[in-house]
N, C-alpha and C positions, 0 to 999 in steps of 0.2 A: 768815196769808197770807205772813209771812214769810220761815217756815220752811217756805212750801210753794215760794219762790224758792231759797231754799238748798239747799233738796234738789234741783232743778230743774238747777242751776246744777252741782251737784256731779256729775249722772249726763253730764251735758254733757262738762265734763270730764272723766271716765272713759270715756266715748265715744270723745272727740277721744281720748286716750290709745290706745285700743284700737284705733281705726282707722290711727294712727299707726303701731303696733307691726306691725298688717298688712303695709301700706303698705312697712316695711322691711324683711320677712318675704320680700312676694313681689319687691323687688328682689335680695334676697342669692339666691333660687331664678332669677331670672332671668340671674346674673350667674354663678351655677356654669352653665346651661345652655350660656351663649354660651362658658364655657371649654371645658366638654367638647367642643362641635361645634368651636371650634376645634381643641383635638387631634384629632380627628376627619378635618379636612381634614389636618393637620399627618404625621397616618398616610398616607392618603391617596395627598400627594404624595409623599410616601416611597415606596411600592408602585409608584407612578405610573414615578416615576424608577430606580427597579430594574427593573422592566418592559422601560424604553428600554433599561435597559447589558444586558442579555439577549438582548433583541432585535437590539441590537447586535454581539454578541458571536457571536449566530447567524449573521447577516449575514456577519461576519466570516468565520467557520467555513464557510459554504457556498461563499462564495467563494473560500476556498484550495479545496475540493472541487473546485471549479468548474476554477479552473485546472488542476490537479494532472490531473484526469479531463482535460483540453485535451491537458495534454503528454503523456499518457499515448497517446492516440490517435495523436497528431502523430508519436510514435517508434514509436507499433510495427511503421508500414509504409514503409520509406525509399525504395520505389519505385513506380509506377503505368506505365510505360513502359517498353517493350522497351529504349530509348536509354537510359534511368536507369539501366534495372536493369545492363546493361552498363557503362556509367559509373561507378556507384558501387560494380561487385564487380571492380573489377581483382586486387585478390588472391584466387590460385587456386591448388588443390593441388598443395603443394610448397613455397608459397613461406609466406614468413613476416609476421604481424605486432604491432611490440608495444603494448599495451594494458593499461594499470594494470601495467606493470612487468615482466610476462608475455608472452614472445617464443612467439607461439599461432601452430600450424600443422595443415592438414589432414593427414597423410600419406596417407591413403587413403580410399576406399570400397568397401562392397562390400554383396553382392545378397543375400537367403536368402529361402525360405520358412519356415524352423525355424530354432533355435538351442536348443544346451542350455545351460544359465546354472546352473553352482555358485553356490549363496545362500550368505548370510552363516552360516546352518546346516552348512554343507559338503554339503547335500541337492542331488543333479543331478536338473533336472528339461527336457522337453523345452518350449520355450516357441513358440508359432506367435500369427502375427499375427492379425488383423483383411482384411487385405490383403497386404501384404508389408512383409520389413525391408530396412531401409536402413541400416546402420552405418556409420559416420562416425570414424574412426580421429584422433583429436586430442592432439597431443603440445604441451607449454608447460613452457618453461623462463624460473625464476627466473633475471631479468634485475638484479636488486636486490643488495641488502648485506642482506636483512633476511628473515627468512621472511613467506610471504604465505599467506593461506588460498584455496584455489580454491575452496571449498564456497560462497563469493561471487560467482563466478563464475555464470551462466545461460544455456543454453543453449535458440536455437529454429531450428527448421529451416522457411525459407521458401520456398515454391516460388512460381515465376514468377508466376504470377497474383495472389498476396500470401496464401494460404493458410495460415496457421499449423498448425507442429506441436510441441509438446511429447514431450521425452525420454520413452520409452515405460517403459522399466525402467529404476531409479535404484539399484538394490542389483544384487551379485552381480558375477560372472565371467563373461563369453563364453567358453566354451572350447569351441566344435565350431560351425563354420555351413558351410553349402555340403560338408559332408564332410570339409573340412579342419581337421585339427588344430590347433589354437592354442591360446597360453598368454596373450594380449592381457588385460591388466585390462578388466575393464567401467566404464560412468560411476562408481563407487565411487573407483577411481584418482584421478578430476579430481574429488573433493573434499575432498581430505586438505589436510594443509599444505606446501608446497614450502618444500623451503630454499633460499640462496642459489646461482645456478650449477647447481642440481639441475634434472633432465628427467623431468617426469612423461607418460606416455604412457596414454590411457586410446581405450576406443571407448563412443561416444551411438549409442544403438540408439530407432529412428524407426520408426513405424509407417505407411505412406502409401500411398495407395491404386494411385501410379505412381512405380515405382523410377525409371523410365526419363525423368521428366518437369526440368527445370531447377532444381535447386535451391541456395539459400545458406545456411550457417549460421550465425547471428547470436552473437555472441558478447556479454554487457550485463553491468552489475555494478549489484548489489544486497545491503548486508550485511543480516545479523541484525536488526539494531535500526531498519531503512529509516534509518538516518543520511544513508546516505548512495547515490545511486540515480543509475546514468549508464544509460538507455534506448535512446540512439542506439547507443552500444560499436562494432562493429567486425564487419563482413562477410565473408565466404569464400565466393566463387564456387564450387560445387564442381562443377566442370571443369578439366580440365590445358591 
């Protein structure tokens, strides 16, 4: 009987041992669990808050778009009224005005149905519009101590009702419209570099559907690198 306590006694204790060992088995497993989930959250918020400075940053970004497209608008039409548009093109061909440094003048305009334009090939070819040409004769002298690049320079021609038009040919020579002989550089002239004191003379050839209707030419600056970007620039009535 004795030894059937001792035995009794012994498995007890090996028991209590073994359930012991459990015991602190499934604490250490419960205790790496609660770490992992915490790094878990610890990622998480990490992603969470990356997320925000993104989204941020987006924000950000849309709204320089935002403006940028505002001022964008706001300059490309500086009039809506027959009163504005008189008002704000007092300068008219012949007369002068300067603008980034550059003393800009219409000298002339004139009419054509055709033109033929020497390309940078030396190839004469005869070029005819869409509707008719408008050439716009524009001379600008380096008013500075420093040469300037006019290829910075942008040209648009605006008719009375706020119509835009973009230079139609950008390479080449005018040399023949209307019959008459000329040696006038074409827009190629006005994007060279000027020097100080020097007079470049070039003609912007415009494609529009009425020679005869009011038009301005807007004069803006915009380099290479958009560093730097003036949209309002400077107007010419072109009327004498």
């Amino acid at each position: 009987m004795k030894k059937i306590i001792v035995v009794m006694t012994i498995l007890a204790l090996l028991l209590s041992g073994c359930s012991n060992g459990n015991d602190d088995s499934s604490k250490k497993e419960n205790q790496d669990m609660k770490s992992q989930i915490e790094d878990l959250n610890n990622q998480i918020k990490l992603l969470e808050n990356n997320i925000k400075q993104k989204d941020s940053k987006i924000n950000d970004l849309n709204n320089e778009i935002a403006e940028l497209k505002d001022k964008i608008s706001s300059n490309s039409n500086s009039f809506t009224t027959n009163d504005q548009y008189q008002e704000e093109n007092s300068i008219k061909i012949g007369q002068e005005v300067k603008y980034k440094d550059v003393k800009f003048k219409v000298d002339e305009i004139y009419k054509t149905d055709v033109c033929k334009i020497k390309l940078d090939t030396n190839d004469i070819v005869e070029y005819k519009p869409e509707n008719k040409f408008l050439l716009v004769q524009v001379s600008g002298v380096n008013a500075s101590l420093q040469n300037i690049k006019l290829d910075n320079f942008k040209y648009k021609l605006i008719e009375k009702n706020g119509t835009e038009y973009n230079i139609t040919l950008k390479t080449g020579e005018i040399i023949n419209y209307d019959k008459v002989q000329t040696e006038i550089m074409g827009g190629k002239n006005l994007r060279l570099d000027i020097e100080p004191k020097v007079k470049k003379t070039g003609v912007l050839l415009f494609d529009v559907p009425n020679v005869d209707a009011e038009y301005k030419l807007k004069i803006y600056y915009k380099d290479d690198n958009n560093l730097e970007m003036d949209y309002n620039g400077v107007s010419i009535l072109l009327k004498k």
